[in-house]
N, C-alpha and C positions, 0 to 999 in steps of 0.2 A: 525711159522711153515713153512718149505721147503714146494716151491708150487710142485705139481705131474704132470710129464709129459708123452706125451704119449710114447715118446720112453723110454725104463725102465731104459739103458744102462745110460742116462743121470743123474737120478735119485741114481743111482749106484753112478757114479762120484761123484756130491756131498756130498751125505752120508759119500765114503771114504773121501772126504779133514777133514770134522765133527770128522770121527774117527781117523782123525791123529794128526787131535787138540787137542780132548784126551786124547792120547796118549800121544804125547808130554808135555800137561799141566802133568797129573800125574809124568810124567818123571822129569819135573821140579820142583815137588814141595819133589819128594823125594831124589832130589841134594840138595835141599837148606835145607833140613831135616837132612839130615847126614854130613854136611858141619856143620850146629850148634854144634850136637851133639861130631864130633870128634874135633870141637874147646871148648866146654864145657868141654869134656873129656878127652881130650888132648891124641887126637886118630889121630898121623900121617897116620897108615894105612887106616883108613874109609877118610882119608882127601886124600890122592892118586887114593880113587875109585870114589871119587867123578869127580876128575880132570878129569878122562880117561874117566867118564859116560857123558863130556861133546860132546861126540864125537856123543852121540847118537840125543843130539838135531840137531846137526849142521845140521845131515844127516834127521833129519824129518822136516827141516825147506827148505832143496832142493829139497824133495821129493814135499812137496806141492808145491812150489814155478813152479815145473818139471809139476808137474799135471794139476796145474791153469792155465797155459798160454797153453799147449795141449788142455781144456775143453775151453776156452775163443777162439781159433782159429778154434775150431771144429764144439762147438754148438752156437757159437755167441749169448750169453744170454744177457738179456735184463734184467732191471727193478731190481728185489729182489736178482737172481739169480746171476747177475753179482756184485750188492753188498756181497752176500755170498761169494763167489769166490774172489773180492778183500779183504772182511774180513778175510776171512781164510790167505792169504800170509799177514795180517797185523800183527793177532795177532800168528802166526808162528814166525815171525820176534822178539815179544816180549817175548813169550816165549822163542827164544832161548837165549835172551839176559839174562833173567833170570837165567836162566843154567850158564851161564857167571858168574853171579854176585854172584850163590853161588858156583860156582870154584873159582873164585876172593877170598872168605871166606875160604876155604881149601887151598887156597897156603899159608895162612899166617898164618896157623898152628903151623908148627913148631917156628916160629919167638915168635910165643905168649909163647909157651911152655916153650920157654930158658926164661921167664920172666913173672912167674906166678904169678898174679894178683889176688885181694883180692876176693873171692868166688861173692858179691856184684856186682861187674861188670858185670861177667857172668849172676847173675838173670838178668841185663838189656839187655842185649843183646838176653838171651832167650825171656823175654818179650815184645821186639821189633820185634823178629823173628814168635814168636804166632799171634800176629797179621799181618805182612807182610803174612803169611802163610795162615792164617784165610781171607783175604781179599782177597788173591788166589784163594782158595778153593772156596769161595762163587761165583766169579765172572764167575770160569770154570759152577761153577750149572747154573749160568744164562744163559751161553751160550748155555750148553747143553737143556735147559728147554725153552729160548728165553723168559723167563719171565724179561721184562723189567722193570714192576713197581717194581721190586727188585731191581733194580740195586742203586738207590738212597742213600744206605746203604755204596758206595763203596766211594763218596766224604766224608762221617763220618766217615769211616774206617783212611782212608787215611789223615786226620786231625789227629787224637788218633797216627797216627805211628809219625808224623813228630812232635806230644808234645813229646813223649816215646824219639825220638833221640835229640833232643833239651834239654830235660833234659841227659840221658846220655852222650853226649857232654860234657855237664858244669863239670859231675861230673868226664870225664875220666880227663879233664886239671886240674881240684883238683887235683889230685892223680899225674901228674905230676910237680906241682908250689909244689908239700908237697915233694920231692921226683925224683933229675933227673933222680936218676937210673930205675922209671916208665916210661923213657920219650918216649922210643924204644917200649915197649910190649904196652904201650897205645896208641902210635901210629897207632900200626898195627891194637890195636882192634876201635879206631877211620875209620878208613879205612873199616873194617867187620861192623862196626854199618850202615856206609852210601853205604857200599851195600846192607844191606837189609831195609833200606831205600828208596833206588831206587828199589828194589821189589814193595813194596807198587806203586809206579809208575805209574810202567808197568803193574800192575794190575788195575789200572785206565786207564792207553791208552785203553787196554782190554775191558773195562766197555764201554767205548765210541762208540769203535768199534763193541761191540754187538747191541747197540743204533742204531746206523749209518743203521747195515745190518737191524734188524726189520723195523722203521720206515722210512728209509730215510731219517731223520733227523739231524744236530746234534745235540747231547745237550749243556745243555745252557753254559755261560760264565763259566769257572771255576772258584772258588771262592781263594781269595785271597793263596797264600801257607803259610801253619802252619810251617815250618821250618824256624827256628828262630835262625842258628846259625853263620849267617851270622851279628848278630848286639851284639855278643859278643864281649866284649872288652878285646883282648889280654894283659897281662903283658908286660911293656917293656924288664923286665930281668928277670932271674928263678934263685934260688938261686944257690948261691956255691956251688961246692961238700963238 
């Protein structure tokens, strides 16, 4: 819980950075929502409104960034307070990156569309994206609530995303070794799977960084990375046309 001070005005400050984290987080999580959906759907227009809604984190990520260093030269906080304060410009930063990653996912939209792929793919990609989303969702509750012994759930999470794209991986380079003319459209959806990939991420830096501001602490070592697609063994040649 935010300690209570006696000037209110202070208390105010705070609160607002909270609210703009909020803010921001739902903002992100419903870019990367309609970023799947118009790549599932094969929705250029919801994939253009996604791009242009990037505009709104950039500006809630300088808003806080504008306010934290104003409230850090003003009230010179100390202790919890100044962890709150650099938490908030931390997970600003990742949330906007977020936004990023699913406008990264609607620009390569149309590229998928001219080269539309077996219905399969897309369940991995939405099932990748369920949880990237899901581990969002929960981590913004924690933040909101400062309930830390939750947060434990977020290195499980994030293990389950990085088996989900590890096997998707495997199965988009099938579908290109059966087939060059796959090799462009799987590409791009290669590219959307490992940004919401890195979703899952940045909702662990998140996890951290609510750790961080309650206890002062960090948490422990992180445990090895479940992304495994780094010890695939490439073909040396793809067949003929």
């Amino acid at each position: 819980m935010q300690s209570v001070h006696i000037v209110s005005a202070y208390d105010e400050e705070l609160k607002y950075l909270s609210k703009r984290i909020a803010a921001m987080g739902g903002h992100a999580e419903r870019m990367v929502e309609q970023a799947i959906a118009a790549l599932v759907n094969a929705d250029p227009g919801l994939a253009q409104k996604v791009i242009r809604d990037d505009a709104v984190l950039d500006e809630g990520q300088r808003e806080i960034d504008d306010k934290a260093i104003i409230i850090i030269a003003k009230r010179q906080p100390m202790a919890t307070d100044l962890r709150e304060i650099v938490g908030a410009i931390r997970i600003s930063a990742d949330l906007e990156r977020v936004g990023d990653l699913g406008k990264n996912v609607a620009k390569r939209v149309v590229a998928v569309i001219e080269g539309r792929q077996p219905t399969s793919l897309f369940r991995g990609i939405e099932a990748l994206a369920d949880l990237a989303l899901t581990q969002l969702k929960e981590v913004l509750d924690v933040y909101a609530s400062r309930s830390v012994e939750k947060i434990g759930f977020v290195r499980d999470r994030d293990d389950q995303i990085d088996a989900v794209y590890t096997s998707l991986f495997r199965e988009l380079l099938t579908y290109m070794m059966e087939d060059p003319r796959n090799i462009t459209p799987c590409t791009h959806l290669l590219f959307c799977a490992k940004n919401i990939e890195r979703i899952g991420d940045h909702a662990t830096n998140i996890a951290e960084t609510i750790y961080y501001i309650v206890t002062g602490d960090q948490m422990p070592a992180e445990r090895p990375k479940g992304d495994k697609t780094d010890k695939i063994v490439l073909p040396v040649t793809l067949p003929a046309k």
